[in-house]
C-alpha positions in Angstrom: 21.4 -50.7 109.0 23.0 -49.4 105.9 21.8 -50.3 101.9 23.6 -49.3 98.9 23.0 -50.0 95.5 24.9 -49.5 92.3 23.9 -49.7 88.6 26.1 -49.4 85.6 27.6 -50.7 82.1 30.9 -52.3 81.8 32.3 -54.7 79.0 31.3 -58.1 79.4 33.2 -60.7 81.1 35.4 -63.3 78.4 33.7 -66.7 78.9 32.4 -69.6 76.6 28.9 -68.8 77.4 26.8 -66.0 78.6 26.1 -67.9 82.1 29.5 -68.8 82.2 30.3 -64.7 81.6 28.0 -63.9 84.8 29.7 -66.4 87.1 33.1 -65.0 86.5 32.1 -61.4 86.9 30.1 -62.8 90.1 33.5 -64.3 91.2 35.1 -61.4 90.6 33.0 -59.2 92.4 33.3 -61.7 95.5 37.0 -61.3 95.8 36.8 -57.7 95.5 34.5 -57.9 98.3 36.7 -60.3 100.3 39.5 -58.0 99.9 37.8 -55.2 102.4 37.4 -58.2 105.0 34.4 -59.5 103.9 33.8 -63.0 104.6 31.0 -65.4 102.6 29.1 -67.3 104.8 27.2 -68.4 101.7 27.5 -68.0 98.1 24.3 -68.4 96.2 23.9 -70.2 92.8 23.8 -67.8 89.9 20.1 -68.0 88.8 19.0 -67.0 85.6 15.9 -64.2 85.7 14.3 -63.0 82.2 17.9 -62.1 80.2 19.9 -61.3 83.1 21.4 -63.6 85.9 21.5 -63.0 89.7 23.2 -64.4 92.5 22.6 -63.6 96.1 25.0 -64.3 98.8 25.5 -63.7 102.4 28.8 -62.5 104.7 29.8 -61.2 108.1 32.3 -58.5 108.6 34.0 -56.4 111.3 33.7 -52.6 110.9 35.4 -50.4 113.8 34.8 -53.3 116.4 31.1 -53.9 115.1 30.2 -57.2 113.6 28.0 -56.9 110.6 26.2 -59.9 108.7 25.2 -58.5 105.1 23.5 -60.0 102.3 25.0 -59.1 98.2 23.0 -58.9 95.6 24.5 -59.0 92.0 22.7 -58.6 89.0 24.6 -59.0 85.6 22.8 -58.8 82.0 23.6 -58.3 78.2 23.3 -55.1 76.0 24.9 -56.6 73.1 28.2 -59.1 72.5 30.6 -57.1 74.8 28.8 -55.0 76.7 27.0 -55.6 79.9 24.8 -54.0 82.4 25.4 -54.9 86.0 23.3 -53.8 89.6 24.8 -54.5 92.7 22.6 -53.8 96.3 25.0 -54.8 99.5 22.6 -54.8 102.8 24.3 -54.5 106.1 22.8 -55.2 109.3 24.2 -55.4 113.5 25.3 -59.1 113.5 
């Protein structure tokens, strides 16, 4: 099993609203993830929790033979107009 989790600040993400702003950096975040080999087996909606939103989705992945089935945590909140605070935890388990 294998957990990591991330916190930081980055600018926000350009959108019409602020939920709008969380779904695109969630989107964003998904492709990157996609891009290692990654693949979503379920994308959860983007939920909004105090302030901040959070999605939580699910994938499967093949590391040096071994499948994996992992679970992706993204949290994504507002400091002020164009800054943002984000938290990501990525679970990883034998599939």
């Amino acid at each position: 099993q294998f957990v990591d989790i991330g916190f930081a600040a980055t600018q926000c993400t350009k959108a019409s609203s602020k939920a709008k702003s969380a779904e695109k950096y969630f989107a964003a975040k998904r492709k990157s993830v996609s891009a290692t080999g990654a693949k979503f087996t379920k994308v959860g909606k983007v939920v909004k929790v105090g302030k901040s939103y959070r999605q939580t989705s699910r994938f499967q992945v093949t590391n040096e033979g071994r499948k994996l089935n992992g679970e992706f945590v993204l949290g994504y909140g507002f400091i002020d107009a164009t800054n943002c605070n984000t938290s990501q935890v990525t679970l990883l388990a034998p599939g």
